[in-house]
N, CA, C and O atoms as CSV, one atom per row, in Angstrom:
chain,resi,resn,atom,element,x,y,z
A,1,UNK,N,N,0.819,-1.198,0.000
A,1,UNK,CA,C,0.000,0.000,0.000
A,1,UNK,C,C,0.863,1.263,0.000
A,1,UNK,O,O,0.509,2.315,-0.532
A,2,UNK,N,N,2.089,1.066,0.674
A,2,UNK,CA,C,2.752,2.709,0.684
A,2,UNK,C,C,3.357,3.199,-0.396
A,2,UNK,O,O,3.945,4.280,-0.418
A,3,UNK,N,N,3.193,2.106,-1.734
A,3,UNK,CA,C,3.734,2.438,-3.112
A,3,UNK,C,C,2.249,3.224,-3.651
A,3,UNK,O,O,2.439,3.315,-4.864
A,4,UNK,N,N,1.351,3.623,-3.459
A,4,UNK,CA,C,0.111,4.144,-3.756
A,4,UNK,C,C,0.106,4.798,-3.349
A,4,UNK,O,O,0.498,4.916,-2.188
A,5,UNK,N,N,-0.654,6.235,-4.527
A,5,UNK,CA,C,-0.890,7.340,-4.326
A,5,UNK,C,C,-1.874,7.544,-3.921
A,5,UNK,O,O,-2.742,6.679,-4.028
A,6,UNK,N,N,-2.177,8.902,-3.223
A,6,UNK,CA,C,-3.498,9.185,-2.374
A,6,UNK,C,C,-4.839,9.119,-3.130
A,6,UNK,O,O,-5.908,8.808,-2.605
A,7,UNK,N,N,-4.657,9.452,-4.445
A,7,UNK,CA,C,-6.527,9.405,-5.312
A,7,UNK,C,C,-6.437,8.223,-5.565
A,7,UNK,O,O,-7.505,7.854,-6.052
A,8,UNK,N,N,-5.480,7.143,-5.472
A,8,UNK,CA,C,-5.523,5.714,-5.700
A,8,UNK,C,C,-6.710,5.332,-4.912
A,8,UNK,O,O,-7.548,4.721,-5.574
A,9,UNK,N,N,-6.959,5.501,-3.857
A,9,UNK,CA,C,-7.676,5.123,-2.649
A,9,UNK,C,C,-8.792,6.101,-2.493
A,9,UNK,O,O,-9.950,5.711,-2.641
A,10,UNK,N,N,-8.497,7.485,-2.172
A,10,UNK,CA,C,-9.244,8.594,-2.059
A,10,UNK,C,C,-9.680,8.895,-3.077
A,10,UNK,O,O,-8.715,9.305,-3.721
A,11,UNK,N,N,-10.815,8.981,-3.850
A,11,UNK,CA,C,-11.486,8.999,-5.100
A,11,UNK,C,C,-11.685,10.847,-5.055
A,11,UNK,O,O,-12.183,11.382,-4.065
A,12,UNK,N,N,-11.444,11.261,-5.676
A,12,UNK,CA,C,-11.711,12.997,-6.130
A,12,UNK,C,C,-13.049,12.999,-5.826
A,12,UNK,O,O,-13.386,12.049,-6.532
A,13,UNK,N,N,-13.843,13.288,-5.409
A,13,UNK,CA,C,-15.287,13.722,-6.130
A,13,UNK,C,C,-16.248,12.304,-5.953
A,13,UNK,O,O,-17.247,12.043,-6.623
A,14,UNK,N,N,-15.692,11.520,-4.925
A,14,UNK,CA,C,-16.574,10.055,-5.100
A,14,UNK,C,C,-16.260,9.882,-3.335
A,14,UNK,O,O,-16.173,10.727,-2.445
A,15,UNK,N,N,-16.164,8.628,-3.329
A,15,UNK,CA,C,-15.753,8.219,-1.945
A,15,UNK,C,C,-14.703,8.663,-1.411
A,15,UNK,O,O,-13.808,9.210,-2.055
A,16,UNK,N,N,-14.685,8.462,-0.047
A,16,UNK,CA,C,-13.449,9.810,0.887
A,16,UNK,C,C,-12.912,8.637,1.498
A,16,UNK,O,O,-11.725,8.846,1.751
A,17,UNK,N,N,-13.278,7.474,1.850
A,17,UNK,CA,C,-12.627,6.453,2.447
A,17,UNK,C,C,-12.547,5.002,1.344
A,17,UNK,O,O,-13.494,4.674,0.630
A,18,UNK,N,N,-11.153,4.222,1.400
A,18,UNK,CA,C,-11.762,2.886,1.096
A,18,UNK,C,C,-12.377,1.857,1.515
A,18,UNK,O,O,-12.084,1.806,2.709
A,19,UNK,N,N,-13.187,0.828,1.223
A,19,UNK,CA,C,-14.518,0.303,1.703
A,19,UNK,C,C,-13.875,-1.508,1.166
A,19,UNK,O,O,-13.424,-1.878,0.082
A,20,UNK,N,N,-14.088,-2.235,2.389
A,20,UNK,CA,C,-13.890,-3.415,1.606
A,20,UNK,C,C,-13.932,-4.141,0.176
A,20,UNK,O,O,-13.223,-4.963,-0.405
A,21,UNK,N,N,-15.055,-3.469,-0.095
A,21,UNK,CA,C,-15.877,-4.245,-1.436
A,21,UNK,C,C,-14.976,-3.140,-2.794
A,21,UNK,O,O,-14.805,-3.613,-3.917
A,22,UNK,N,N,-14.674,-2.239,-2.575
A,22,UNK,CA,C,-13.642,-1.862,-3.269
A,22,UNK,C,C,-12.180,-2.027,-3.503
A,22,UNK,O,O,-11.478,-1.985,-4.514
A,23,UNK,N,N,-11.829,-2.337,-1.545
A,23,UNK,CA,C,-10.165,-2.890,-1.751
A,23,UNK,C,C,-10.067,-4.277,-2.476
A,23,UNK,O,O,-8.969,-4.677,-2.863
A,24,UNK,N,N,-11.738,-5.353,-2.749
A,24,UNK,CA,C,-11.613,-6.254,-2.727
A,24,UNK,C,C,-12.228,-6.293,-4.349
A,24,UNK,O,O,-11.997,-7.371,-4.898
A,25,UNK,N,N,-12.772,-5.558,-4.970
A,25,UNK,CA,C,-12.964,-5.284,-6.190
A,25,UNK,C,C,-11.900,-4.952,-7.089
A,25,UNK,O,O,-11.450,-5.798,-7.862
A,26,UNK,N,N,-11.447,-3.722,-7.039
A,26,UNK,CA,C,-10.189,-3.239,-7.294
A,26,UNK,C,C,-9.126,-3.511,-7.072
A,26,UNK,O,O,-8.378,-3.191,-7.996
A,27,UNK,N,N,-8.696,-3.926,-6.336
A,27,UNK,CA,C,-6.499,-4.434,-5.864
A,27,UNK,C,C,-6.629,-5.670,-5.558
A,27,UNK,O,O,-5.608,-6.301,-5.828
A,28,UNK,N,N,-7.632,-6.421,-5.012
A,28,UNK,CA,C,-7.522,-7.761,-4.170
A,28,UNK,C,C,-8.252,-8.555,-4.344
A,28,UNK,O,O,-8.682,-9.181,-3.375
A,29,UNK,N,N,-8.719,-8.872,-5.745
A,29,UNK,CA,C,-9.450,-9.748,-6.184
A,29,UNK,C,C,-9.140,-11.101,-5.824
A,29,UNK,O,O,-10.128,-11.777,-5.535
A,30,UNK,N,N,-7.919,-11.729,-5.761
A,30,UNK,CA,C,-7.883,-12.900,-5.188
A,30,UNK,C,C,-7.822,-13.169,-3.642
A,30,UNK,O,O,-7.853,-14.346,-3.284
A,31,UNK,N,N,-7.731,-12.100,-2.622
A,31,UNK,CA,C,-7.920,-11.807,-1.007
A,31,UNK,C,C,-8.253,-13.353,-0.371
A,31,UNK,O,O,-7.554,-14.206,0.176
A,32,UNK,N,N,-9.684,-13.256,-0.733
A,32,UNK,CA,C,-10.489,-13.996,-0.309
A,32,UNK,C,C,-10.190,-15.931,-0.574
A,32,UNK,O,O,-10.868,-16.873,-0.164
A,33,UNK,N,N,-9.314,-15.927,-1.147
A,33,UNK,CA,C,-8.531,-17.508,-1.239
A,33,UNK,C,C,-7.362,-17.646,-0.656
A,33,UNK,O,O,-6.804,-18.736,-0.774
A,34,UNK,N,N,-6.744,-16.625,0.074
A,34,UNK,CA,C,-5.102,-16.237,0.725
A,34,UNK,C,C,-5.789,-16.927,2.090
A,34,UNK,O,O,-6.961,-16.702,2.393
A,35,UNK,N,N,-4.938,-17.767,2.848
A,35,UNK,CA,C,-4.937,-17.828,4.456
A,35,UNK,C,C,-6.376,-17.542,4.786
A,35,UNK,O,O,-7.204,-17.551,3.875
A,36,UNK,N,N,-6.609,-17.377,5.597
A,36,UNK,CA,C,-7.661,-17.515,6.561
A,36,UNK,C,C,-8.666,-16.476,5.907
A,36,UNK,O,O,-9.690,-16.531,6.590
A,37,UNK,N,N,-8.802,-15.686,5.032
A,37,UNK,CA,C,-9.330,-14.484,4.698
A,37,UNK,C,C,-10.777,-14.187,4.460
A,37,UNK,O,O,-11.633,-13.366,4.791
A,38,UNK,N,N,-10.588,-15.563,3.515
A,38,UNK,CA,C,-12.277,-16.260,3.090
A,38,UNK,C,C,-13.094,-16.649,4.239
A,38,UNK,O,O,-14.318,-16.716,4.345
A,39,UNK,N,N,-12.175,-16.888,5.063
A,39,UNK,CA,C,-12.967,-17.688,6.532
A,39,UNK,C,C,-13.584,-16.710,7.346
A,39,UNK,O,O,-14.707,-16.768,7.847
A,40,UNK,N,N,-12.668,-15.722,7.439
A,40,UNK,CA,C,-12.792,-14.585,8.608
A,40,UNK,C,C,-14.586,-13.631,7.437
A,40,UNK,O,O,-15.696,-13.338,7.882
A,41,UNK,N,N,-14.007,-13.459,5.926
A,41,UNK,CA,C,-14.776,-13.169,5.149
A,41,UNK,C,C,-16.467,-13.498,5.391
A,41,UNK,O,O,-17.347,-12.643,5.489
A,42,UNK,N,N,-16.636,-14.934,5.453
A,42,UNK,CA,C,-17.696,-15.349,5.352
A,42,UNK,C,C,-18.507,-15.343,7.033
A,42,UNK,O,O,-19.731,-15.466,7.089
A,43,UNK,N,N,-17.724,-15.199,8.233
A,43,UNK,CA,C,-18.129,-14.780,9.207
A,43,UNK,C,C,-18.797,-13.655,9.584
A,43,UNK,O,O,-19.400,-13.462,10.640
A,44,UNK,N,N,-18.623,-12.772,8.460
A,44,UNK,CA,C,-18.508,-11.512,8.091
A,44,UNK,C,C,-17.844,-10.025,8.796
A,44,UNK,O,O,-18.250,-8.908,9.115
A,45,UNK,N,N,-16.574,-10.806,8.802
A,45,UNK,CA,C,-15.625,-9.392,9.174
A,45,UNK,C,C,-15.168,-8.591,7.953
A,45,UNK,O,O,-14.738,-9.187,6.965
A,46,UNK,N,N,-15.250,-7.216,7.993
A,46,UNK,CA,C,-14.695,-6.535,7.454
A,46,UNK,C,C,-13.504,-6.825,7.202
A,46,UNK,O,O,-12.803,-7.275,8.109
A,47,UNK,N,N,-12.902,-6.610,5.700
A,47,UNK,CA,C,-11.135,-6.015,5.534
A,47,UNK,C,C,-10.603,-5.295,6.671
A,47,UNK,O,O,-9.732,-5.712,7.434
A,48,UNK,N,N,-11.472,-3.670,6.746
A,48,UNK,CA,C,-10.804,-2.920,7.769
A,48,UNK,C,C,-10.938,-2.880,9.401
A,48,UNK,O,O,-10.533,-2.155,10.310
A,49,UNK,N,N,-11.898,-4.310,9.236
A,49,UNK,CA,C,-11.676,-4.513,10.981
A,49,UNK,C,C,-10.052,-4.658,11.446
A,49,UNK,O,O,-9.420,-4.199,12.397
A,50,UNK,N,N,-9.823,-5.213,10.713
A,50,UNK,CA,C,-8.170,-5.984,10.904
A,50,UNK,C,C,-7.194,-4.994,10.390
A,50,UNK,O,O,-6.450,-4.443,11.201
A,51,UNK,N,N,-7.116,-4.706,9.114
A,51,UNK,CA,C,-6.445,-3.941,8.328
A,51,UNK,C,C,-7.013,-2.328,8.462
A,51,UNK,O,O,-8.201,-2.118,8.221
A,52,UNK,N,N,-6.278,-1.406,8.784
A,52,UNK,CA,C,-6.356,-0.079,8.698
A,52,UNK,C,C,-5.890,0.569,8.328
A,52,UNK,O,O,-4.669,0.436,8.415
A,53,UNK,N,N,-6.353,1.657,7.695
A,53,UNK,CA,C,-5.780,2.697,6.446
A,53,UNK,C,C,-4.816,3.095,6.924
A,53,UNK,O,O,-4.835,3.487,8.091
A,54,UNK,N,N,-3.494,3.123,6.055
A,54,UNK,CA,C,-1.932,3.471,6.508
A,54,UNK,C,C,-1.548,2.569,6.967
A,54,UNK,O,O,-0.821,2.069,6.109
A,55,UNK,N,N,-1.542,1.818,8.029
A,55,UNK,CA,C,-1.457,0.942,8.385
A,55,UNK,C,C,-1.545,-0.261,8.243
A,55,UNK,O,O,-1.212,-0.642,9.365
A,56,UNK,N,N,-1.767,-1.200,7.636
A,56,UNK,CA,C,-2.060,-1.775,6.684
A,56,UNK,C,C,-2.028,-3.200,7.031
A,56,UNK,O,O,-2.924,-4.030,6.884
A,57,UNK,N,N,-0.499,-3.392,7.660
A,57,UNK,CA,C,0.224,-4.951,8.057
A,57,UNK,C,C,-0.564,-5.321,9.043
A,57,UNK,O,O,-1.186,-4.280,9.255
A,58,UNK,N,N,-0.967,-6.126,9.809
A,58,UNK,CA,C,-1.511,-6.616,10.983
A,58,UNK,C,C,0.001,-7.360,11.887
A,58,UNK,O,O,0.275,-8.557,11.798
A,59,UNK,N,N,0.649,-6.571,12.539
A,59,UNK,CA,C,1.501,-7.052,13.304
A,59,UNK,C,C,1.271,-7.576,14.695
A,59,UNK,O,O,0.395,-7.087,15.409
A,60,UNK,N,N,2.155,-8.704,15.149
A,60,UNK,CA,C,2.484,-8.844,16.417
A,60,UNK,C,C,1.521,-8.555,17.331
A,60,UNK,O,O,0.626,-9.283,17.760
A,61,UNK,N,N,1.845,-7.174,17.649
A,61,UNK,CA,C,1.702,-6.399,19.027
A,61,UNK,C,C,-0.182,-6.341,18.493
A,61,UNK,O,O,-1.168,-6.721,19.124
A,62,UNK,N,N,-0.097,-5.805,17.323
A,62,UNK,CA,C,-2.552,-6.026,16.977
A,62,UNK,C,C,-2.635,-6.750,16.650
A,62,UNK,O,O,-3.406,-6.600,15.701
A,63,UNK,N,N,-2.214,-8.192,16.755
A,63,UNK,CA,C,-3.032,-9.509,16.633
A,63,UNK,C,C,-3.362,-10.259,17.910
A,63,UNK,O,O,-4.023,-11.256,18.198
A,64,UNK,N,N,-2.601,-9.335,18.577
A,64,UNK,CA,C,-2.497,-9.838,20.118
A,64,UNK,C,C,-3.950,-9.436,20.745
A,64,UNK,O,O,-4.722,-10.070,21.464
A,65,UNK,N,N,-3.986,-8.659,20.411
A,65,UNK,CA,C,-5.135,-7.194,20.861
A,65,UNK,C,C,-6.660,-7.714,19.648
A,65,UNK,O,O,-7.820,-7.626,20.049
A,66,UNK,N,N,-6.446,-8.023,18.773
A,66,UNK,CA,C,-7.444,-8.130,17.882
A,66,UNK,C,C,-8.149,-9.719,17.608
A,66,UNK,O,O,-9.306,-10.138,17.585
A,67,UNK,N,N,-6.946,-10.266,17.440
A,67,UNK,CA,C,-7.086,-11.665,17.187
A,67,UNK,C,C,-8.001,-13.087,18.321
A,67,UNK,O,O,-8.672,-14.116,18.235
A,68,UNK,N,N,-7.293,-12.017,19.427
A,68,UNK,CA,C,-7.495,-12.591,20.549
A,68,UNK,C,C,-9.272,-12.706,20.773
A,68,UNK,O,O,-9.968,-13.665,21.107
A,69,UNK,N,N,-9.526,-11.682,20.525
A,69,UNK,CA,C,-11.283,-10.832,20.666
A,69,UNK,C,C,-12.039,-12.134,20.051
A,69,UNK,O,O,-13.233,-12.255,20.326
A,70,UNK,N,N,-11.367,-13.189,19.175
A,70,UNK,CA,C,-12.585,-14.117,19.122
A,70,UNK,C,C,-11.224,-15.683,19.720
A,70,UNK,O,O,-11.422,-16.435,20.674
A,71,UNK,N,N,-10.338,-15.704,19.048
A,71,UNK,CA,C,-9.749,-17.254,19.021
A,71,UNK,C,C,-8.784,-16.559,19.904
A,71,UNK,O,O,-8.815,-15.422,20.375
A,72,UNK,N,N,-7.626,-17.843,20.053
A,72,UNK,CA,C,-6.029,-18.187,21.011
A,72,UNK,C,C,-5.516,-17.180,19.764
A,72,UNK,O,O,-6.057,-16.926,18.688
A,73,UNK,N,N,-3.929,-16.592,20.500
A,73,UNK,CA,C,-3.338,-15.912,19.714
A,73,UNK,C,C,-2.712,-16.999,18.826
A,73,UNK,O,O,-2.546,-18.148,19.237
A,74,UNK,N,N,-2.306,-16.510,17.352
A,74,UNK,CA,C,-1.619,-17.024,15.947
A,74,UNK,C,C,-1.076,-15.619,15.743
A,74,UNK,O,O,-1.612,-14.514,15.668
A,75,UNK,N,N,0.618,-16.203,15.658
A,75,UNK,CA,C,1.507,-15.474,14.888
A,75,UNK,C,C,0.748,-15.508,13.531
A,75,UNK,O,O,0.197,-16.450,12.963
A,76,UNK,N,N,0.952,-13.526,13.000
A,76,UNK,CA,C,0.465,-13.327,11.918
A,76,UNK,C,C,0.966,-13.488,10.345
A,76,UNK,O,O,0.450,-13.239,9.255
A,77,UNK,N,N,2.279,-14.052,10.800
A,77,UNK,CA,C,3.455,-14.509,9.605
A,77,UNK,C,C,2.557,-16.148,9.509
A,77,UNK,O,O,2.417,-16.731,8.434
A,78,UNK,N,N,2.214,-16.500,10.364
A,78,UNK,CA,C,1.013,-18.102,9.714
A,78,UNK,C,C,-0.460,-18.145,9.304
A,78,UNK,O,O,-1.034,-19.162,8.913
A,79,UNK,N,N,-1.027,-16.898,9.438
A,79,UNK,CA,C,-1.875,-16.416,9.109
A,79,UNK,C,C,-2.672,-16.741,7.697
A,79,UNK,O,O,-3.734,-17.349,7.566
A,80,UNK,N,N,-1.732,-16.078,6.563
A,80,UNK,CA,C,-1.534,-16.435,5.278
A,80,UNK,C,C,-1.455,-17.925,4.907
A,80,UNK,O,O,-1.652,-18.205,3.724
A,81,UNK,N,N,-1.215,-18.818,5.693
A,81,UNK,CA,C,-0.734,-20.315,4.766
A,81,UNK,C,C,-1.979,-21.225,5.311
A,81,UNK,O,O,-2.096,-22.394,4.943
């Protein structure tokens, strides 16, 4: 994400924030078959429950804090596989 420019995301004259169904329309069409994504997906969590604008990575220290809120903690480097 930090190789992207700001109207990449921020639409001129349209939407002021990005919205799942757009990060997942537009950039991340395959998301939803990566690691756990589809799973968390169909539970129906948001992209940006987890993931937040600028911010982006889900590290360590907020999976601890986030992850926890439903399951046992999982390192987020196993996340993906």
């Amino acid at each position: 994400m930090s190789g992207l420019l700001c109207h990449q995301c921020h639409k001129p004259h349209g939407e002021i924030k990005p919205t799942s169904a757009t990060c997942i329309g537009e950039c991340h069409k395959n998301e939803a078959s990566v690691g756990q994504h589809g799973f968390h997906m169909k539970k129906g969590l948001d992209c940006l429950y987890c993931h937040k604008p600028h911010s982006w990575v889900v590290g360590q220290d907020r999976a601890r804090t986030l992850c926890t809120k439903c399951h046992p903690f999982k390192d987020p480097k196993t996340f993906i596989y």
